[in-house]
N, C-alpha and C positions, 0 to 999 in steps of 0.2 A: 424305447424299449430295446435293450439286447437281442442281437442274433444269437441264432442257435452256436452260430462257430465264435462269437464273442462268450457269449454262458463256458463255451468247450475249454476255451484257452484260459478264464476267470478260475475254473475247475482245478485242469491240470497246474496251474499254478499255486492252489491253494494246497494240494494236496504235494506237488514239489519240493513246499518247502516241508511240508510236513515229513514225508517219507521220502524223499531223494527220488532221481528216476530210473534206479535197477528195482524200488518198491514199487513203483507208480504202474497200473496195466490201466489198458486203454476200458476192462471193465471195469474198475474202478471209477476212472473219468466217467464214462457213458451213467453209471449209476447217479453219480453225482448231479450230472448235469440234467434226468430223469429220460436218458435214452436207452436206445437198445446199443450195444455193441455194434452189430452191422447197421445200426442208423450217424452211429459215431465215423464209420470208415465212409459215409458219403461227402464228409468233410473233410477226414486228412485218411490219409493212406496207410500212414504207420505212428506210431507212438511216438516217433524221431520228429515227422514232421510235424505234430503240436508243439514240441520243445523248439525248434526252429523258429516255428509262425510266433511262440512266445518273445525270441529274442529280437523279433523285427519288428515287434508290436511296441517293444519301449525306446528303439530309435528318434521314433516321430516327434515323443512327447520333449525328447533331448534336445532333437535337430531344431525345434520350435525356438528353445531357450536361444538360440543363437539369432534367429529372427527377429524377436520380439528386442532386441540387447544385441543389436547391429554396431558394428566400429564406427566411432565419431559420434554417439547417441549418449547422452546421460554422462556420466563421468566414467573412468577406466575402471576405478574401484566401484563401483554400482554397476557397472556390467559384469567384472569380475565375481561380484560375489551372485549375481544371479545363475553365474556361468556353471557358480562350484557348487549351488545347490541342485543344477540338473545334472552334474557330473553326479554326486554323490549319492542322490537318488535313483540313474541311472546302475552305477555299479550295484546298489542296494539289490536291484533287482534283477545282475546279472551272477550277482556271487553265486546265490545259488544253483542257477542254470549251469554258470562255469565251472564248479567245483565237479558238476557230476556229470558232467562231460570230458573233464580233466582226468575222472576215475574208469572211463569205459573208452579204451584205445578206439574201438570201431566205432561209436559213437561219435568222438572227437573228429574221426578222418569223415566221418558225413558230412559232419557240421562244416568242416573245412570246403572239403569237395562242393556242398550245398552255397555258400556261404560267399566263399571268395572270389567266384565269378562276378557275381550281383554288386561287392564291394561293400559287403557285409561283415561285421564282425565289431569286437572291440578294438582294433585298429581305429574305428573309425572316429572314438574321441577325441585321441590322439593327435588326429588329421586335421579336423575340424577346428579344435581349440590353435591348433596350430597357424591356421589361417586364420583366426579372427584376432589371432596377436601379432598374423603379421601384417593383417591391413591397418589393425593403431600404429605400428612402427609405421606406417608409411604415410600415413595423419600427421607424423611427428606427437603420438600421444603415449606412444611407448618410445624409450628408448633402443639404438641400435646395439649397443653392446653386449648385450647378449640374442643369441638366435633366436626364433620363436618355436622353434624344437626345444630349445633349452627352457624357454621360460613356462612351454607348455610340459615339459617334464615336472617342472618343479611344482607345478599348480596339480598336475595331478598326482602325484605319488600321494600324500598326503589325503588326498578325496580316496582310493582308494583304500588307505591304510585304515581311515574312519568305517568306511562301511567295512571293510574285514571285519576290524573288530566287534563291529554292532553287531553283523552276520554271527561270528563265532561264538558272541561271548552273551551275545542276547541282551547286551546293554552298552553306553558309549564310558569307554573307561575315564576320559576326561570328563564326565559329567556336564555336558554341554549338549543345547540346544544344536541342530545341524544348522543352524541359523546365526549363533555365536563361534562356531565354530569354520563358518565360510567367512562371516568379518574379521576372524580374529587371522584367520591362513594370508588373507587379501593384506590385512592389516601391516603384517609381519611380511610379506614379499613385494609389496608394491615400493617401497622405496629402494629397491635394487632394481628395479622397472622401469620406470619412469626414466627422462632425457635427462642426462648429467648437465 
């Protein structure tokens, strides 16, 4: 069964993507979730810090995908494309958090101030994919010639380029499963990948 501050963060979420968070009040949330207002602030302090706790909540389920699909496990491409569906799931559910955090200056300097001590943020995919391409390069099951900055560049622009468009446009323009869509990305960059 869900906690009260699990119900809190479900809430402010649904209603995020619904109304953006200059619409969203913390009575709105408490309503939703069947509080009072001052029973909602024994859980988070400000409106900000539910959008926070939101962004930290889909970390885990990401950081998991890397565990589960550790270097030198399964093939490069079946880890690969497991990679690109918690990427792409992940962005899914940061677009919206980031766009309306990108629209509210003092908002964005919380999240920052909040954020990048802890070593938080969307940097952290970045990082992460980063090093699990480059402990295959050191497998010998990627190639060296390209960095693993570079090749996690390449893997992800495209993961988010899908979820923008799903986010913006409410549907995926290429008509494709996120499932055909991680084999077909994998499909098309893994042999620049791999060892010459």
């Amino acid at each position: 069964m869900a906690t009260t501050r699990e119900k809190i963060l479900e809430s402010a979420e649904k209603l995020l993507h619904l109304k953006g968070s200059a619409h969203v009040t913390t009575k709105e949330i408490a309503r939703a979730v069947g509080l009072s207002e001052s029973a909602l602030y024994r859980h988070f302090d400000h409106k900000e810090d539910i959008f926070f706790a939101l962004m930290a909540e889909h970390q885990p389920a990401f950081h998991e995908a890397f565990q589960t699909h550790p270097a030198g496990t399964a093939t490069v491409s079946e880890n690969l494309i497991a990679l690109v569906l918690a990427v792409v799931h992940y962005y899914e559910q940061l677009i919206p958090m980031g766009v309306s955090f990108l629209a509210d200056k003092e908002l964005l300097n919380q999240f920052r101030a909040t954020t990048q001590p802890l070593g938080m943020g969307p940097h952290n995919v970045f990082e992460r994919l980063a090093a699990y391409l480059e402990e295959e390069q050191h497998l010998g099951r990627l190639g060296r010639h390209l960095s693993a900055l570079t090749m996690a560049t390449l893997l992800l622009g495209p993961c988010f380029q899908r979820a923008f468009n799903h986010q913006f446009m409410g549907f995926d323009p290429l008509h494709q499963t996120v499932q055909q869509f991680a084999e077909e990305v994998i499909q098309g960059l893994i042999p620049a990948m791999l060892p010459s």
